[in-house]
C-alpha positions as CSV (number, residue, x, y, z in Angstrom):
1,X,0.0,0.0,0.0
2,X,1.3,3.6,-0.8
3,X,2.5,6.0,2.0
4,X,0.7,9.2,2.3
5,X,2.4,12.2,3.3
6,X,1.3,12.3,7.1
7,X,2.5,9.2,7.8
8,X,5.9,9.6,6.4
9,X,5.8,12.5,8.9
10,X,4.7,11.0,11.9
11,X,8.1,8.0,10.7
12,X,10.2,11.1,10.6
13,X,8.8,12.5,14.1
14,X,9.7,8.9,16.1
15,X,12.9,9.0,14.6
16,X,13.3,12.8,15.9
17,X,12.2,11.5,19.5
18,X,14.4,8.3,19.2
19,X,17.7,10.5,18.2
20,X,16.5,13.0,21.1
21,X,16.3,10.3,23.7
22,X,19.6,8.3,22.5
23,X,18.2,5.8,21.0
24,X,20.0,6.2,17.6
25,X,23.2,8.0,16.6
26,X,23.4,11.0,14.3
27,X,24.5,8.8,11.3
28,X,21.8,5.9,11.8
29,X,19.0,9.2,12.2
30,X,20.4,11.0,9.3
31,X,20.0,7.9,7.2
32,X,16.7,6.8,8.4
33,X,15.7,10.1,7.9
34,X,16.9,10.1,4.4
35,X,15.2,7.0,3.3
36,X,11.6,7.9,5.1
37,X,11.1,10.5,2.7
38,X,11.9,8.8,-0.2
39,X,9.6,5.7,0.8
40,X,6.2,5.0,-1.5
41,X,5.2,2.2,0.6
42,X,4.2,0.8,4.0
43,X,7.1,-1.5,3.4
44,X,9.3,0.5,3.2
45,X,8.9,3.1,6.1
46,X,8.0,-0.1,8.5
47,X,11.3,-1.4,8.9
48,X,12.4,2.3,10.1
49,X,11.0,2.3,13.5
50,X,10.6,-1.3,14.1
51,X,13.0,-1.2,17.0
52,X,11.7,2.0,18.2
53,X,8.6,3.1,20.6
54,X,5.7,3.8,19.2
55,X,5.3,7.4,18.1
56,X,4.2,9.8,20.7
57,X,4.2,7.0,23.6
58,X,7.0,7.3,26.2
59,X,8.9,4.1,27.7
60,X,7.8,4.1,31.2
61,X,10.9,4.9,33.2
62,X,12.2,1.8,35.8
63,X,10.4,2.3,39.6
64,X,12.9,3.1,42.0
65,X,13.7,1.1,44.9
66,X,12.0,4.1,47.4
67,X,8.8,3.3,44.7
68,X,9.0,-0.3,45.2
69,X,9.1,-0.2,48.7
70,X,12.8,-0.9,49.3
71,X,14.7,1.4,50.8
72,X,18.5,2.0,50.7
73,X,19.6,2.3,53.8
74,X,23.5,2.3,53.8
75,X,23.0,5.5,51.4
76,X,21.5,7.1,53.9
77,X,23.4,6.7,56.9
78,X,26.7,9.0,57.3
79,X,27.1,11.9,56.6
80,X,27.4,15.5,59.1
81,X,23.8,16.3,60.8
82,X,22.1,19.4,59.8
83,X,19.9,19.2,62.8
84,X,20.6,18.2,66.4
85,X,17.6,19.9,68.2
86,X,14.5,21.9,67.8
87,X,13.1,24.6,70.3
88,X,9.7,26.0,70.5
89,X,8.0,28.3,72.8
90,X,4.8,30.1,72.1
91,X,4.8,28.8,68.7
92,X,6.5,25.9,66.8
93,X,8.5,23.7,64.9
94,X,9.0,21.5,61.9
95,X,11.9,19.1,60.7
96,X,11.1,17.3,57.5
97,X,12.3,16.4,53.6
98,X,15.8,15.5,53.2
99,X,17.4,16.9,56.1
100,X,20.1,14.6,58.3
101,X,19.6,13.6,61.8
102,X,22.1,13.8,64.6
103,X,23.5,11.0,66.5
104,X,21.8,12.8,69.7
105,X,18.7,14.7,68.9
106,X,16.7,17.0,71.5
107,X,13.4,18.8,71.1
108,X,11.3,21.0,73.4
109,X,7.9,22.2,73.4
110,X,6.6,24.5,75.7
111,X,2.7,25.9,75.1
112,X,3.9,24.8,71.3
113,X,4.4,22.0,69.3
114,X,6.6,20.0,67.0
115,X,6.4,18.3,63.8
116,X,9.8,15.1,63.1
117,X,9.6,13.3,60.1
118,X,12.1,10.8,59.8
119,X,10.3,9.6,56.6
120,X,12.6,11.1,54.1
121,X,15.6,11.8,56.5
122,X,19.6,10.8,56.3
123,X,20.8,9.7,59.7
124,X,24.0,10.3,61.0
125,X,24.5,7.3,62.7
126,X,23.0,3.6,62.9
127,X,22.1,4.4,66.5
128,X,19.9,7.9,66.7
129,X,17.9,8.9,69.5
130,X,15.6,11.5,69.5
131,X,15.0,13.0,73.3
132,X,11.5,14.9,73.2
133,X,10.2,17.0,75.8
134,X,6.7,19.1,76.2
135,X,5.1,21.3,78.9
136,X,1.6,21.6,78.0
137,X,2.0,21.4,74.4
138,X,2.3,18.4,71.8
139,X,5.1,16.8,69.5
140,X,4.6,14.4,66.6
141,X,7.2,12.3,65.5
142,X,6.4,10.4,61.8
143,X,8.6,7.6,61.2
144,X,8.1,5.3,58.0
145,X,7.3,1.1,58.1
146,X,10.9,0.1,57.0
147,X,12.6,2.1,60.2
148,X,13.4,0.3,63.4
149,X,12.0,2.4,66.2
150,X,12.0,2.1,69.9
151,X,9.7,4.4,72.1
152,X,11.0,4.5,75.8
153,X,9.1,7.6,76.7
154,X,6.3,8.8,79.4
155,X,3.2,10.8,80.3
156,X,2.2,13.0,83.4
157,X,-0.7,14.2,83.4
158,X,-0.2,13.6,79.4
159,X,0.5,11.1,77.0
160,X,3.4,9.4,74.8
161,X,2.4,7.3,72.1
162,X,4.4,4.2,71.7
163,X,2.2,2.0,68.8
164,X,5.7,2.8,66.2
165,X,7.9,0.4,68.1
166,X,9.3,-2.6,66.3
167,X,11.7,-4.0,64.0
168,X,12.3,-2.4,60.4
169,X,13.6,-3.8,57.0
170,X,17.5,-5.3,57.2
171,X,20.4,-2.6,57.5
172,X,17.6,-0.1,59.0
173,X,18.7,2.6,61.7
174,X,17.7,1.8,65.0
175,X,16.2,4.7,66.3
176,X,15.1,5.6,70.3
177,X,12.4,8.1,70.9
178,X,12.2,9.0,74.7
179,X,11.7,11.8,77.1
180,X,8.4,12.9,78.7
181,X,5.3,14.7,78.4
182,X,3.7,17.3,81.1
183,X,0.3,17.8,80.8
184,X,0.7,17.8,76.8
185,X,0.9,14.8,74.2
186,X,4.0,13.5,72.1
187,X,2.8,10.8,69.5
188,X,4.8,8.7,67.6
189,X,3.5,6.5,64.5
190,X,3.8,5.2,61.1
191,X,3.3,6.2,58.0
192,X,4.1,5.4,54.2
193,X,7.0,7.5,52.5
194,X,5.6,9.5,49.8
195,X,8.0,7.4,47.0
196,X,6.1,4.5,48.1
197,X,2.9,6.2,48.3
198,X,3.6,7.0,44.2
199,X,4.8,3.5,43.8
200,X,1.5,2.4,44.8
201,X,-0.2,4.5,42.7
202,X,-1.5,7.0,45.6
203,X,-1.3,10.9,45.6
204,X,1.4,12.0,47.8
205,X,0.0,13.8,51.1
206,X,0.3,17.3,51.0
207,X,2.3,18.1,54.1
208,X,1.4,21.4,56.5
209,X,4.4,23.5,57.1
């Protein structure tokens, strides 16, 4: 059957995309290119993109291991903290994204609050343990399902959440929450990273800041 016009064009377009992408060299484009206009037939403009992607339809690129669920811990532990402590009086706090933990790290709340999220953190050490303290006010610390987590604090006249403890994915950090609560609330739990959230096919969270 004879080629029209249009679809020696849309030919010429995938081999545009495929040279973009890397797909083909200059001289194997160039030549392609070449022989796609000169082509009467379905025959002959076929064999031109056979080993290429369809036109217009993008290769889906490989999930992560964050997507898939796996994280890469020895990637993220080492490194110099950026944060050792938080402080928050009258008002608040927040310590979230990429950011690195310290070895030692020590938050207070009074008539305030706190927001730690481990979730996408760096740690700078294997052992990290996170001292939090409130006077009538609350802390939240978000940790995510693949990190080991130990909660060792208390509550007078308060509460500390301890439903996060337990063990996490091989090579995980082991991280200690402790310290204690007066007449105010520190919570610890889990939740999903936001990779693995997209991995699943979920809308990441939008997060308050």
């Amino acid at each position: 059957m004879r080629a029209s016009d249009a679809e020696r064009e849309r030919v010429a377009e995938a081999l545009r995309e495929a040279v973009a992408e890397g797909r083909l060299d200059m001289e194997e484009f160039e030549e392609r290119l070449e022989a796609a206009y000169k082509a009467r037939t379905h025959g002959e403009l076929a064999p031109l993109v056979r080993d290429l992607p369809t036109p217009g339809v993008r290769t889906p690129a490989p999930a992560s291991p964050e997507a898939s669920g796996v994280v890469d811990w020895p990637s993220r532990i080492g490194g110099t903290a950026t944060s050792r402590g938080a402080f928050a009086f009258w008002g608040g706090f927040g310590r979230k994204g990429t950011w690195t933990v310290g070895r030692k790290f020590t938050a207070f709340a009074m008539w305030g609050g706190g927001d730690i999220d481990l979730r996408e953190a760096r740690f700078e050490s294997a052992e990290t343990v996170i001292r939090c303290f409130t006077i009538m006010g609350g802390m939240g610390v978000t940790v995510p399902p693949e990190l080991t987590v130990r909660v060792r604090g208390f509550g007078l006249m308060g509460g500390f959440g301890d439903k996060a403890t337990g063990e996490g994915t091989p090579g995980s950090p082991r991280v200690t929450v402790t310290g204690f609560a007066l007449m105010g609330g520190i919570g610890v739990e889990r939740k999903q990273r936001k990779a693995a959230k997209r991995g699943l096919g979920g809308a990441p969270r939008k997060e308050l800041g």
